[in-house]
C-alpha positions in Angstrom: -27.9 26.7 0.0 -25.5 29.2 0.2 -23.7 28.2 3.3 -22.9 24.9 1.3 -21.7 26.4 -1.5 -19.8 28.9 0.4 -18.7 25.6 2.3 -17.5 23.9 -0.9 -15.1 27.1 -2.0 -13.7 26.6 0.6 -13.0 23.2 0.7 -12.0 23.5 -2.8 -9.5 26.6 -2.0 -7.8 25.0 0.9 -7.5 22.2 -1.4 -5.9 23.9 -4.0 -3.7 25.7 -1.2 -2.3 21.9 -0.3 -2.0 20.5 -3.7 1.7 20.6 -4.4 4.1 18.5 -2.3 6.8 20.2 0.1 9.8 18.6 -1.7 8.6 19.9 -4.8 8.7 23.6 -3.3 12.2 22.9 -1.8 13.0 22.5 -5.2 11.5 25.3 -7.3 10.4 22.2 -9.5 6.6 22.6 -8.4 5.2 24.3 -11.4 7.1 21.8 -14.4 6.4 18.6 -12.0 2.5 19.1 -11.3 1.5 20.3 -14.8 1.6 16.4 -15.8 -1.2 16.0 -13.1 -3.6 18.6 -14.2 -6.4 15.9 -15.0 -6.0 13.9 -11.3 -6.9 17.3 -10.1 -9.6 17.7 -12.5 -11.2 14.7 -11.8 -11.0 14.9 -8.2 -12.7 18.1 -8.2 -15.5 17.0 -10.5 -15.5 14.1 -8.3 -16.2 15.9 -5.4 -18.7 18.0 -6.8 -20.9 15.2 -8.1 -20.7 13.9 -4.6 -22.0 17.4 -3.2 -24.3 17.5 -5.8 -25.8 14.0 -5.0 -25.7 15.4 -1.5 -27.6 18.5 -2.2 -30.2 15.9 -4.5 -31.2 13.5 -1.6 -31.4 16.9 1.0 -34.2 18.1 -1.4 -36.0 15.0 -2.2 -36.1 14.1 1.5 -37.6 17.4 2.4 -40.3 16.8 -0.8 -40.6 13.4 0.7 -41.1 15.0 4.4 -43.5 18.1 3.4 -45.8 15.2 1.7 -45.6 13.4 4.9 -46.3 16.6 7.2 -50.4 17.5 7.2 
């Protein structure tokens, strides 16, 4: 369990680390032009969190599933 949420920091990180565009940096611009596009980010990252969280949801009833299945 920890491996996968170590996993998703860094997922999330590297994300964060590639969120704003080249051209905008060229620019100095990056800060005023992405603060108009705080909520994609927001969503995608809740997005992808429900997503590892449905993940981590079927991993554990699966098991419960196979342990009732194992004598």
């Amino acid at each position: 369990m920890i491996r996968v949420v170590l996993m998703i920091l860094a997922l999330v990180a590297l994300g964060l680390g590639l969120a704003p565009g080249t051209e905008a940096l060229q620019t100095g611009d990056a800060p005023r032009q992405m603060r108009h596009f705080w909520h994609v980010f927001a969503a995608y990252a809740l997005a992808w969190l429900l997503v590892f969280g449905w993940a981590a949801s079927i991993a554990r009833r699966l098991k419960r599933v196979e342990d009732r299945l194992d004598p």
